[in-house]
C-alpha positions in Angstrom: 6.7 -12.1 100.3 7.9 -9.1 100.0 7.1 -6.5 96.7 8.9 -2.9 96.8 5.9 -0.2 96.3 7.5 1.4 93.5 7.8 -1.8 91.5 4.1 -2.5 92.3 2.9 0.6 91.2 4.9 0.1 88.3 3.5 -3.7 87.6 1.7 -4.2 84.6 -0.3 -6.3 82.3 -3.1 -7.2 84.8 -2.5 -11.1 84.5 0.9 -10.2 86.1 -1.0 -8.1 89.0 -3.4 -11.2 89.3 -0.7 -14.3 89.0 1.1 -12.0 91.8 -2.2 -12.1 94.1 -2.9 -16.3 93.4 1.0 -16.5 94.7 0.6 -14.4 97.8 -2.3 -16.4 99.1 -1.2 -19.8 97.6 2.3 -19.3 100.1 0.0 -18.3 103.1 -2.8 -20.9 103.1 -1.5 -23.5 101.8 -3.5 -25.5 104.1 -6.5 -24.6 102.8 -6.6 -24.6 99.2 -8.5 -27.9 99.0 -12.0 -26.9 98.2 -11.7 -23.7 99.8 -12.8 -19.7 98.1 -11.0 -17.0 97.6 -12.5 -15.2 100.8 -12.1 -18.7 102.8 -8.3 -18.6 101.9 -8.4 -15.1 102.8 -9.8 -15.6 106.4 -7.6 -18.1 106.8 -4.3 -15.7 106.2 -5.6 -13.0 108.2 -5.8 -14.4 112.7 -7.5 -11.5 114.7 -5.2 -11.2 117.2 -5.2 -12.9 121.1 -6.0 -9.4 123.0 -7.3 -11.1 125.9 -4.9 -10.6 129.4 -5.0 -11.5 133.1 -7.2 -8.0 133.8 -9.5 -8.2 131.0 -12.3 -9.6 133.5 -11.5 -6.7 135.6 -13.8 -3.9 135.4 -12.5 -2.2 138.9 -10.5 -2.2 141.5 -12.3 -3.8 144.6 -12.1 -6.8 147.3 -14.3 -9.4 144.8 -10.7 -9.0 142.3 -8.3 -9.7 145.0 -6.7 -12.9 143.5 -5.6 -10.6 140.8 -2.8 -8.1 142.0 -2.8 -5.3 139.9 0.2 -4.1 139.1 0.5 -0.2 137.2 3.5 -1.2 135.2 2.2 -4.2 133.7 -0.8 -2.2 132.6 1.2 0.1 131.1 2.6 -2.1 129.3 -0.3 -3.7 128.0 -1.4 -0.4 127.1 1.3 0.7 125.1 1.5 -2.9 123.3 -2.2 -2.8 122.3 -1.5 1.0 120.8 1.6 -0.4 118.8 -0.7 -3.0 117.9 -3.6 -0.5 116.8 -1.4 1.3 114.9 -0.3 -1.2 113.0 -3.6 -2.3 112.5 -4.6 1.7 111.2 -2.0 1.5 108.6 -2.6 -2.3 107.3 -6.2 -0.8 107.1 -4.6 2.1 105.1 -2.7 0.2 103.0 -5.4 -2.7 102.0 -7.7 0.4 101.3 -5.0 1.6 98.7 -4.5 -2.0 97.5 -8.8 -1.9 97.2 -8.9 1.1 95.3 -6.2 -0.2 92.8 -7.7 -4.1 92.7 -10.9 -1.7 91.5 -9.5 0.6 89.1 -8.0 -2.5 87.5 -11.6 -4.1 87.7 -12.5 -1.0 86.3 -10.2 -0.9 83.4 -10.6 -4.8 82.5 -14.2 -4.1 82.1 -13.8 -1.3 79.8 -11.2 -3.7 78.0 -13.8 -6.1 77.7 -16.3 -4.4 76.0 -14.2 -2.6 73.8 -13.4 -5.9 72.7 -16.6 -7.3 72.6 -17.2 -4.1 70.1 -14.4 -4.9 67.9 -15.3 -8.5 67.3 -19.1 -7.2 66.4 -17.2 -4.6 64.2 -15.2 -7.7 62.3 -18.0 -10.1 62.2 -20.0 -7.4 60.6 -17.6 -7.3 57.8 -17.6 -10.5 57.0 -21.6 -10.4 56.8 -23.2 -10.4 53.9 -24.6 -7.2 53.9 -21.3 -6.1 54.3 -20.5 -7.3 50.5 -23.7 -5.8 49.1 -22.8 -3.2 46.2 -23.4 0.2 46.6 -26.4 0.2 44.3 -28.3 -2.5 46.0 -27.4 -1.2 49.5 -29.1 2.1 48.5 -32.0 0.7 47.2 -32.7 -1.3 50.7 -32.4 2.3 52.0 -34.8 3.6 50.0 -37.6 0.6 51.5 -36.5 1.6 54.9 -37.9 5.3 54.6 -41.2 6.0 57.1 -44.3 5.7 54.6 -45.3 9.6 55.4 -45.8 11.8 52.4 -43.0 14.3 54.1 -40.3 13.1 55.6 -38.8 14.3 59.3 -35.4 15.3 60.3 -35.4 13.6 63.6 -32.2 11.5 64.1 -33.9 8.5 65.3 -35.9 7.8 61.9 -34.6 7.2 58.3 -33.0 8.9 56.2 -30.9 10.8 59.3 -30.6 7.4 61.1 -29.2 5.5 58.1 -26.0 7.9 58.4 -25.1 7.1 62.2 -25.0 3.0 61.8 -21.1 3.4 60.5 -19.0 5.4 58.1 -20.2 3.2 55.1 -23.2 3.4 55.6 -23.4 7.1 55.9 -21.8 7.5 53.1 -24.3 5.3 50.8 -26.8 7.1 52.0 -25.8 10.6 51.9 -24.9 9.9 48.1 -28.5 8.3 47.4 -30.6 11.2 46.5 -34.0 9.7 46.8 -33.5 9.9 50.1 -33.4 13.2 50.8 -36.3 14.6 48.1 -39.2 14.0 50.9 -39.1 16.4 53.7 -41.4 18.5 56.6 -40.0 21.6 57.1 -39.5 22.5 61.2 -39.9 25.3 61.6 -39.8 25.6 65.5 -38.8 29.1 66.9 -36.7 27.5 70.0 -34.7 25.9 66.7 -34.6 28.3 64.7 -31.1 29.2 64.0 -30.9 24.7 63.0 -33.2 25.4 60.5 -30.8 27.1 57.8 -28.1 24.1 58.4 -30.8 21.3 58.2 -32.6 22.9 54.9 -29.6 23.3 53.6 -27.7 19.6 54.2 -31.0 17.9 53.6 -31.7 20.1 50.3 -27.9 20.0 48.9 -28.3 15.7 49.1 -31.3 15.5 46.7 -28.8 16.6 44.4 -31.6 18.4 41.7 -34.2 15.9 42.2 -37.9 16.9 42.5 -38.8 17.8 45.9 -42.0 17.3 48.4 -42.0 20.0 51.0 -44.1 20.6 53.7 -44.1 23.6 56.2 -46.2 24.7 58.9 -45.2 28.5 60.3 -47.5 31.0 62.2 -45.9 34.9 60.6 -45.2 36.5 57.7 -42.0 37.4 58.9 -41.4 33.1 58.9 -42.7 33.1 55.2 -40.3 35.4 54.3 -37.1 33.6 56.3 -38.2 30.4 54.8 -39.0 31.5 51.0 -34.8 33.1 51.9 -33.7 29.8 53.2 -35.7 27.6 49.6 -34.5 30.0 47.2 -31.8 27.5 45.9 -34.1 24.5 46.0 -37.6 26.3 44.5 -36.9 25.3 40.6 -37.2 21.5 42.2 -40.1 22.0 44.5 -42.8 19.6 42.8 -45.0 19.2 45.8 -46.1 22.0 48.2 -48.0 22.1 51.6 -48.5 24.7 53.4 -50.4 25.6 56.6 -50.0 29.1 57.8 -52.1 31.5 60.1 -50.9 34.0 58.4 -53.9 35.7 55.6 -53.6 33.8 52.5 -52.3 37.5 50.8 -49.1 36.8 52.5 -48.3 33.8 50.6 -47.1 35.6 47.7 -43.3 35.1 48.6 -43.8 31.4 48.7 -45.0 31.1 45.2 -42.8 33.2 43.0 -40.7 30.6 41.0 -42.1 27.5 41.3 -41.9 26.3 37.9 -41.8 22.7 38.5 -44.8 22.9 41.1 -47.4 19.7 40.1 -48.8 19.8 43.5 -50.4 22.1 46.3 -51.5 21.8 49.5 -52.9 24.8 51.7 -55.2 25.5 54.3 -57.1 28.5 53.2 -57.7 29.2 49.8 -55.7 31.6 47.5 -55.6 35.4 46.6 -55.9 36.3 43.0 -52.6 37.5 43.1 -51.0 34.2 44.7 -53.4 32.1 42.5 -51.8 33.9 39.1 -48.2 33.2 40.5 -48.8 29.4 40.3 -47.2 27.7 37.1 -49.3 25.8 34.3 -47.3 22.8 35.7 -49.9 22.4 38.5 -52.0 19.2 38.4 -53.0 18.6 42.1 -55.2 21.3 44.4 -56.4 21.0 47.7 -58.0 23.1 49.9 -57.5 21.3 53.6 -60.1 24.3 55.6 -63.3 23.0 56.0 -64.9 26.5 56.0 -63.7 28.9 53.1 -65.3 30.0 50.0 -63.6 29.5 47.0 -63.8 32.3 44.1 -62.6 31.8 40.3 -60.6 34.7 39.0 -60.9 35.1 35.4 -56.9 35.2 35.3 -56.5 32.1 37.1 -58.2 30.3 34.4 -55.2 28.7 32.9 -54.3 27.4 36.0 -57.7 25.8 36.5 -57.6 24.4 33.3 -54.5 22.0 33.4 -55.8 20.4 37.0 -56.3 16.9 37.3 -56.6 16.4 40.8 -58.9 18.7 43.4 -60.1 18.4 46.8 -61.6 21.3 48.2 -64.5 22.8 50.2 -68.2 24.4 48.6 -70.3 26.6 49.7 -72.5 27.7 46.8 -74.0 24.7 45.1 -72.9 26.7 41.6 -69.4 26.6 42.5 -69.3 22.7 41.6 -70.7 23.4 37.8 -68.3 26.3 37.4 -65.4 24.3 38.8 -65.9 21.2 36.4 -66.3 23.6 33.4 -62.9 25.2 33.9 -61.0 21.8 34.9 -61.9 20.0 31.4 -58.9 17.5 32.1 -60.4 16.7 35.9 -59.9 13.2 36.8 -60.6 13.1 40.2 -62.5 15.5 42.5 -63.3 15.4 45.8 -65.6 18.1 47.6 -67.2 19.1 50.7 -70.7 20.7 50.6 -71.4 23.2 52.9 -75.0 23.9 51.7 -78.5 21.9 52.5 -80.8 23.3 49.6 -81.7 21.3 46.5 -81.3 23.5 43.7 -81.8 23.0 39.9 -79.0 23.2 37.4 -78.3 22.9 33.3 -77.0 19.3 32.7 -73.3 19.4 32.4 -71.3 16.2 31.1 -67.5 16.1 32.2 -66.0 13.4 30.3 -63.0 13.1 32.1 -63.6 12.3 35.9 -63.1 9.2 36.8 -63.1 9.8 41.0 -66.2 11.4 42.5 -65.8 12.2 46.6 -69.0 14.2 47.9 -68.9 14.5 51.9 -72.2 16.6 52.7 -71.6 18.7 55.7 -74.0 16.7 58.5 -74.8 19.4 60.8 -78.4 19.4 59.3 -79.1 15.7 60.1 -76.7 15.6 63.4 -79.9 15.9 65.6 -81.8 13.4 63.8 -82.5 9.5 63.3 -81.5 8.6 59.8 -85.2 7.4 60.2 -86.4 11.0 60.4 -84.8 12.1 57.3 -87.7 11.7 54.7 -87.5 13.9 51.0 -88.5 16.9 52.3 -85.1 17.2 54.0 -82.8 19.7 52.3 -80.2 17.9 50.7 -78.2 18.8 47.8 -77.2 15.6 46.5 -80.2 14.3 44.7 -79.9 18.1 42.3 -76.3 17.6 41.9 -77.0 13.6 40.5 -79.7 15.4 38.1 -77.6 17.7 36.7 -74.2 15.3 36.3 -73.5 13.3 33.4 -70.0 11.5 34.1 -69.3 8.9 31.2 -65.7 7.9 32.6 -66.6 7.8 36.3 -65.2 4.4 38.2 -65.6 5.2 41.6 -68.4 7.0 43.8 -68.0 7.6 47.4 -70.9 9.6 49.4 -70.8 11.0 53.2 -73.3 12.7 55.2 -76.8 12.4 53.6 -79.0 9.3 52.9 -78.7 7.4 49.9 -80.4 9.1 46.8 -81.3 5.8 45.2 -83.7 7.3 42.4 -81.3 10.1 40.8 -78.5 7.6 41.5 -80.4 5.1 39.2 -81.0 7.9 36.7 -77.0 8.9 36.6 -76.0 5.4 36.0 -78.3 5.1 32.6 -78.0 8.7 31.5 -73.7 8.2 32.6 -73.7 5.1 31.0 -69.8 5.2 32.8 -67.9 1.9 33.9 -68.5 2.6 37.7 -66.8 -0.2 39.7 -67.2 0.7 43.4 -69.6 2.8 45.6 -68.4 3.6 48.9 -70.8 4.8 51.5 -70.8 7.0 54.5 -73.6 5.3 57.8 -75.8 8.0 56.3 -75.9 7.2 53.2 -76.6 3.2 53.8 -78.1 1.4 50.5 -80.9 -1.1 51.7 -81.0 -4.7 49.8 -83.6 -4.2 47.1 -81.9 -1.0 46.4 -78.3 -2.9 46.0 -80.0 -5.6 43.6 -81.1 -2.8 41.3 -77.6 -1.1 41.1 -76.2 -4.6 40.5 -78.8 -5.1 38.0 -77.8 -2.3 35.8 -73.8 -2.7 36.7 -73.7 -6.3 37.6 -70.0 -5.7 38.7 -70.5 -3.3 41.3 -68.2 -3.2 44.3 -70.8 -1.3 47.3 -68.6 -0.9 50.4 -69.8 0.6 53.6 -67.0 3.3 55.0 -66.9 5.0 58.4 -63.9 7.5 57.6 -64.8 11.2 56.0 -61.4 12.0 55.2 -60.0 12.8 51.4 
């Protein structure tokens, strides 16, 4: 069978190319089609060659070889058959190598064929799913349940919202027009990246579309504060919740907190400057102060400020900073603080009538090296003074860290508070023994106790 080399290079579909290949060894081994493989047929169609000859048990020329009579012609011969012969042999090699490379490319290209078409069937069962057929609304709302539960969002392009807009065209655009999805976000600020950042603030910004936004950023100059307060200038009329955690002194905040009108929340790891504290708006219900060493001081101009809180978590180290704290946040509801003292000290009685959230941790370095066995009431501890001076008629929940239970001015808040405290959480210092729990049940016979190994607020 014969195929002109211009017509096979010119043979196409693949079936043909195939069909033509089944023919050719059909014609040739016909003999051995009966139960036999491909490479059996092909074995069978391809006979090395009879190269043996009257001399090839010769190996030289001597007396034990004299029934064979040489003869230089006939050798010649032979020679020059077997070179014909290995030529041919070369360019059959040749050719089947050609024929190879072309059998793979087409193995090649059928496999690409196939998954293309396995893709395009998953494309068209897909849109006859029934997700497919879900309206807009509904399809967005499942979007907003896939988001990661962190209070800031990231950018990366393996997690949601970024993620949602690489599964297919309808998809990205569902989620690029829902703008819940893009309200949440950590700033990164990363110097190898930083000529993404203006593109990414600005894509991820532009899709909240005016909605309130949570914003976190971490940078390590001024010069950053400066580039990023640039870069949030559109957005900072929608910021509503603020962290930030700079090395920078806190004097060089300023920048970030010009504007900030809808601010209701702010995070930060040292606390604030006069100046930056008198920038922040009267919007601002949520404070917290994230370093654990840091002295807080109350500027007589920040007083407005102090005054609308409802929310505060930050560090003490002055046992009067507490009173004056609760006396200029009248509408405090929750508060959580970290004592950095260890002396009892004496107070007026204050009543706050507002908080309903009460988180002391004591700083424990003073009872670090110690057996909670140890610890008897000469210990300093500020705790028992603090209880003494309180009066908190709205107070629900109580949660204590680093000192042992104060059971007797505990006793003595509860009658004088006469507050609807549901739960006590403790800290392993501050473990309540059995006779003590019965009297606290006796006097709020619906009181949650719950034992608490984690510090953090």
């Amino acid at each position: 069978m014969h195929i002109n080399s211009k017509e096979n290079d010119n043979l196409s579909p693949a079936s043909q190319i195939i069909s033509a290949l089944h023919i050719i060894l059909r014609s040739q081994a016909v003999v051995c089609l009966c139960g036999c493989t491909v490479s059996e047929v092909l074995l069978t169609i391809y006979q090395m060659p009879d190269v043996e000859t009257p001399y090839s048990q010769t190996t030289s020329p001597n007396s034990n070889h004299c029934a064979i009579e040489l003869n230089d012609q006939s050798i010649s011969a032979i020679i020059t058959h077997r070179q014909q012969q290995l030529d041919a042999t070369l360019h059959d090699i040749s050719s089947l190598e050609t024929v190879i490379d072309k059998i793979n490319n087409l193995h090649r290209q059928l496999t690409e064929q196939k998954e293309k078409l396995i893709s395009s069937i998953t494309l068209h069962k897909r849109l006859i799913s029934p997700i497919w057929h879900l309206p807009t609304e509904v399809l967005s709302h499942i979007f907003v349940h896939c988001l990661p539960e962190d209070k800031y969002l990231s950018p990366a392009s393996k997690l949601a919202p970024v993620l949602l807009t690489r599964i297919c065209r309808r998809w990205r655009e569902v989620a690029v027009g829902t703008p819940s999805l893009w309200d949440r976000l950590d700033v990164p600020y990363d110097v190898k990246r930083q000529r993404e950042l203006p593109f990414c603030l600005d894509v991820w910004l532009k899709r909240s579309r005016g909605r309130l936004l949570s914003l976190a950023l971490t940078c390590c100059f001024s010069s950053t504060l400066i580039e990023l307060r640039r870069l949030l200038q559109p957005y900072i009329n929608q910021i509503s919740s603020f962290s930030i955690c700079c090395r920078v002194i806190s004097h060089k905040f300023d920048p970030l907190f010009e504007g900030l009108i809808a601010l209701q929340e702010l995070i930060v790891n040292k606390p604030l400057t006069e100046q930056c504290f008198s920038l922040l708006p009267p919007t601002l219900r949520s404070f917290k102060v994230t370093a654990s060493h840091s002295e807080l001081k109350f500027f007589p101009s920040c007083e407005p400020v102090w005054a609308n809180l409802t929310n505060v978590e930050i560090p003490m180290h002055r046992p009067d900073t507490i009173l004056r704290l609760l006396q200029l946040c009248p509408n405090l509801r929750s508060l959580a603080i970290r004592l950095g003292f260890d002396r009892t000290e004496i107070f007026q009685p204050l009543v706050h009538v507002r908080i309903q959230s009460l988180h002391i941790i004591v700083n424990g370095i003073q009872y670090s090296h110690r057996l909670l066995d140890d610890i008897d009431d000469s210990t300093p501890n500020p705790l028992p003074g603090l209880l003494n001076t309180l009066s908190l008629p709205s107070l629900r929940t109580l949660e204590i860290h680093g000192v042992p239970w104060p059971h007797q001015e505990f006793k003595s808040f509860l009658t004088r508070s006469n507050c609807p405290l549901e739960t006590v959480i403790l800290g392993a210092e501050a473990m309540m023994g059995h006779k003590q729990r019965a009297e606290c049940i006796a006097l709020i016979p619906s009181l949650e106790v719950v034992v608490s190994q984690s510090e953090e607020f």
